[in-house]
N, C-alpha and C positions, 0 to 999 in steps of 0.2 A: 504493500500500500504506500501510497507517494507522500510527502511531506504535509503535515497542515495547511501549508501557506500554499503549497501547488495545487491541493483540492481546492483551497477557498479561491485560488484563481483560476480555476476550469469552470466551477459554480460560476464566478462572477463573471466571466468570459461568458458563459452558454446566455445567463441574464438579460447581459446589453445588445447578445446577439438577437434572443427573442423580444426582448423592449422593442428596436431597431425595425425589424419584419414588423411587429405593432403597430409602430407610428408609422411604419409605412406605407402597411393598408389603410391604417388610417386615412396619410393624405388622398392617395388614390381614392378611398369613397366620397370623400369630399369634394375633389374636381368630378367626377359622375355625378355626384348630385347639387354641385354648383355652390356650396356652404365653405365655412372657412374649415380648416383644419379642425381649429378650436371647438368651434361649434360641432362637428361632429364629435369630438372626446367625448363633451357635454351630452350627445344625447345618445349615443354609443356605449359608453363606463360610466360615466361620473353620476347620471341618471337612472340606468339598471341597478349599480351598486348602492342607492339612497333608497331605489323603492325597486325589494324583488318582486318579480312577478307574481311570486304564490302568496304575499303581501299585500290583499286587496280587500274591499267589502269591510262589513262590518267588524272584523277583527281588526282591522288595519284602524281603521275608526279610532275603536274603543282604543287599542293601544296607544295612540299619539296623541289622544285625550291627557291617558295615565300619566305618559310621558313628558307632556307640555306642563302640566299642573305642577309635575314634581321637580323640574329644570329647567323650564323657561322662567323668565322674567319679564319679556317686553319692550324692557330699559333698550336705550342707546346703546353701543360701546363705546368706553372709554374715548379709544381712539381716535372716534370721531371729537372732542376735543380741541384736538391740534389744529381742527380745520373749522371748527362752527364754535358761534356763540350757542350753548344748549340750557336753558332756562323748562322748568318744571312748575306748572300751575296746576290745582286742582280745579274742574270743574263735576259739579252734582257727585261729588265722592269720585271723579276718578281722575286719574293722572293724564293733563295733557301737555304733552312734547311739542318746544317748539326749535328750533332747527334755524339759526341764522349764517349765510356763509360770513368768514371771519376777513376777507377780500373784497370779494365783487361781489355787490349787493345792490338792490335797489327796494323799491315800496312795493312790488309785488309779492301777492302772498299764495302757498297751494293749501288747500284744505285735504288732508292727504288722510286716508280710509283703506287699512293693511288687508292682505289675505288670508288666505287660513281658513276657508270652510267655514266661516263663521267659528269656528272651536279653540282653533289655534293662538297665539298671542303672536305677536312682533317679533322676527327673526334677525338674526344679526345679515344674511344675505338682502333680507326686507329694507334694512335701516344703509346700507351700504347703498341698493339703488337710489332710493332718496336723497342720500346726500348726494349724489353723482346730481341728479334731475337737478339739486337746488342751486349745485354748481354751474350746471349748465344755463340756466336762467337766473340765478342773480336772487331768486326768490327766495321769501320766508318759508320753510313750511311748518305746519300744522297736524301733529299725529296725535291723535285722541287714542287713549287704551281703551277701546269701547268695550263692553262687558259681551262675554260670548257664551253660547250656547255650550253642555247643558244645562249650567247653572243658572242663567238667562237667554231671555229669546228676543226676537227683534226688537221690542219695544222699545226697553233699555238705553238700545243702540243707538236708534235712530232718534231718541231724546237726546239724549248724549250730542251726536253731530250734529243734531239743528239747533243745539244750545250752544255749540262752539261758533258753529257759524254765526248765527244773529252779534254775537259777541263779538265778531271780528266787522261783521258792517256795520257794526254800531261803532268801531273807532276806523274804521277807512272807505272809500267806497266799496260795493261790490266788484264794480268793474277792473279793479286790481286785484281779484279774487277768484282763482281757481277751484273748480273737484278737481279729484284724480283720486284710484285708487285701480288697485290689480287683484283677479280672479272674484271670490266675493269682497273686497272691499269695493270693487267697482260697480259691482251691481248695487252695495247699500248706497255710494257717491251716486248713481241714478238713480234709487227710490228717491233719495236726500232731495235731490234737484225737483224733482215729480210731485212730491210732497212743499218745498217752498214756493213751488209757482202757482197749486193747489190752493196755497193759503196767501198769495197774492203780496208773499216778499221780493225784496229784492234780489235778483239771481244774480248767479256765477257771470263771469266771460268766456269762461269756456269750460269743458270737461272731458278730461283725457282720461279712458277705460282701456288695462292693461291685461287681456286674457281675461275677458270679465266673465261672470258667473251671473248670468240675469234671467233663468228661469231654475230653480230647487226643483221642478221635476222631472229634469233633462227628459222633455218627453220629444226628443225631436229624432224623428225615424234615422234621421245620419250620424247620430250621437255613438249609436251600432257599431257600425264598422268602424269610425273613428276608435272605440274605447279597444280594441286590437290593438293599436299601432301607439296607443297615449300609455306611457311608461306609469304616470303621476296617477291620474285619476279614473275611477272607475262610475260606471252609471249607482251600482249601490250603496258604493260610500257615498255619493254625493246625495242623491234621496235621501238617504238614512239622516244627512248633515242638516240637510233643507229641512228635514220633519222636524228635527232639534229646534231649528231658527225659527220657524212659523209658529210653533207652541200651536194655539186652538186658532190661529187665519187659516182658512185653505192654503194648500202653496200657490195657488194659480191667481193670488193675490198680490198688485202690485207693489206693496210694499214689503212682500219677501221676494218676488220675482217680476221687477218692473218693465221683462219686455214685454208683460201682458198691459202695461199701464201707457197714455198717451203722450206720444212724442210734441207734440206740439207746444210753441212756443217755449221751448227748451234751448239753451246756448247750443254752440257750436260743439260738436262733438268729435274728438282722434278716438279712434280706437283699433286697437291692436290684437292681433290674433294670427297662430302659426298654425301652418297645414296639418300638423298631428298632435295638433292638440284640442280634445275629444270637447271643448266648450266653443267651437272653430264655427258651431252651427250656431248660438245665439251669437254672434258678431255678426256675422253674414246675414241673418233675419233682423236684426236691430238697426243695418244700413239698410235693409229693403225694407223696412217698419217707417224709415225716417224720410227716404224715397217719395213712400207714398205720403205719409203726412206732412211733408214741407219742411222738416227739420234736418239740419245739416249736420250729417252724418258722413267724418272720412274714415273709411277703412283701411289701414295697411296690413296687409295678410303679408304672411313672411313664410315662402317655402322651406319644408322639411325641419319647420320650427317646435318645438315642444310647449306645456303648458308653464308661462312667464318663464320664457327664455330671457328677460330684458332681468330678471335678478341673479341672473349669474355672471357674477363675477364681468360687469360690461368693461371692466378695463382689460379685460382678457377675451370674451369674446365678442369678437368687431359684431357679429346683428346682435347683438345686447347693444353694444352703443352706440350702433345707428339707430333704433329704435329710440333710446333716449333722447338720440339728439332729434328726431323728425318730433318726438312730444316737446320737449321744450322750444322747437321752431312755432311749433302750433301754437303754444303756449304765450310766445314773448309777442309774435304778432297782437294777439286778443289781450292781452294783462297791459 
């Protein structure tokens, strides 16, 4: 048998060999399917190994529940710090985040509404897009810890962000005032929006939805074959999620699933969504929703994209940060 150091350098030799062949199918599926490098790792490893396959449905559910309760926090990271003024107010008992860049600034403000199935709290990838978006626009933003299912169901919520907001236009106008939010935080940023024009406030300028989740009973016949090909989400866990958040509304109610609710006289709308990722069909129905009613609704679909590709890691993968930058384009025109 050969020396320690000759094994451990046969082992590490074969390693870099098979690393090597790796990244290099890698690039190759990437130029076939027109995506960067990066972005394939991302939806190739980095995505498989975060949610295995046989990790779906209501166990997966309940797990990330357990999970989040006993290890998330919400909070900022630190880190961010070094680059944002980060200030902490309480409103109706809960913590809202506000996010100022510590450079380039201006009076523009986002009212910003996280993901997470309604269950989940604020991730350290969640707070990392944000900061990139406030950088790229200059803008204040605004993260409310809104209270989440199953401890609480929509109500809560959406008291919550229409007590933030009224508070924010009561010290600046609207019209310097942004939604935004990804997967279901964008659907609650459209009830939000649905419900202040409802009651005849003053609205947003505009409202950017990132992978949004705007019907809980994903009943849309293409959602099918989509939920094959979406690493992330499943058609059961997300019912399952929806039932938590609607408590005793129907789901087909717009204020848990407002692409049943009316577009009209609504701001302008970006919205984002990638070809495999399984919520691909309320984006597409929400721009033909907005079609028919007169409401300006942009889509940018982003091929062989997964569910909120724009939070991973966008200084590493370029359609993460093109999509940032075409939202804060949308964004700084309207603000």
């Amino acid at each position: 048998m050969g020396k320690p150091s000759t094994v451990f350098g046969i082992f590490a030799g074969v390693g870099l060999v098979a690393a090597g062949v790796g990244l290099g199918a890698l690039t190759v599926s990437a130029r076939r399917l027109g995506i960067s490098a990066q972005s394939q790792f991302a939806r190739a490893v980095a995505v498989p190994l975060m949610f295995p396959a046989d990790e779906r449905g209501h166990d997966r559910l309940d797990a990330q529940i357990a999970m989040d309760r006993r290890f998330a926090t919400g909070r900022p990271p630190a880190y961010l710090r070094r680059r944002f003024d980060l200030r902490e107010d309480v409103v109706a008992g809960r913590v809202v985040y506000t996010l100022t860049p510590s450079k380039r600034r201006n009076d523009a403000r986002i009212l910003y509404l996280h993901g997470g199935a309604y269950v989940l709290k604020m991730s350290v990838l969640q707070w990392n897009m944000v900061a990139r978006l406030s950088e790229r626009t200059g803008a204040t933003v605004i993260v409310p810890d809104y209270p989440t299912a199953p401890e609480h169901d929509w109500q809560e919520a959406h008291a919550l962000a229409r007590e933030v907001y009224l508070r924010l236009v009561d010290e600046a106008p609207a019209q310097k005032l942004a939604l935004a939010g990804e997967s279901a935080g964008a659907g609650l940023a459209l009830a939000l929006a649905q419900t202040l024009r409802d009651a005849g406030a003053a609205l947003p300028s505009a409202l950017v939805l990132l992978s949004p989740w705007l019907d809980v009973t994903c009943s849309d016949p293409d959602q099918v074959g989509l939920e094959a090909r979406d690493r992330i989400l499943s058609i059961d866990y997300l019912r399952r999620a929806g039932s938590l958040w609607a408590g005793e509304l129907p789901p087909t109610d717009p204020r848990v699933s407002p692409l049943f609710g009316s577009l009209r006289g609504l701001p302008p709308m970006a919205v984002f969504a990638g070809s495999e990722d399984m919520l691909l069909p309320d984006a597409r129905r929400l721009a033909e929703k907005g079609r028919v009613e007169g409401a300006a609704v942009t889509l940018f679909e982003y091929p062989h994209q997964y569910h909120a590709w724009m939070i991973w890691l966008p200084g590493f993968v370029p359609e993460a940060g093109r999509a940032l930058d075409q939202a804060a384009a949308f964004l700084l025109v309207r603000m």
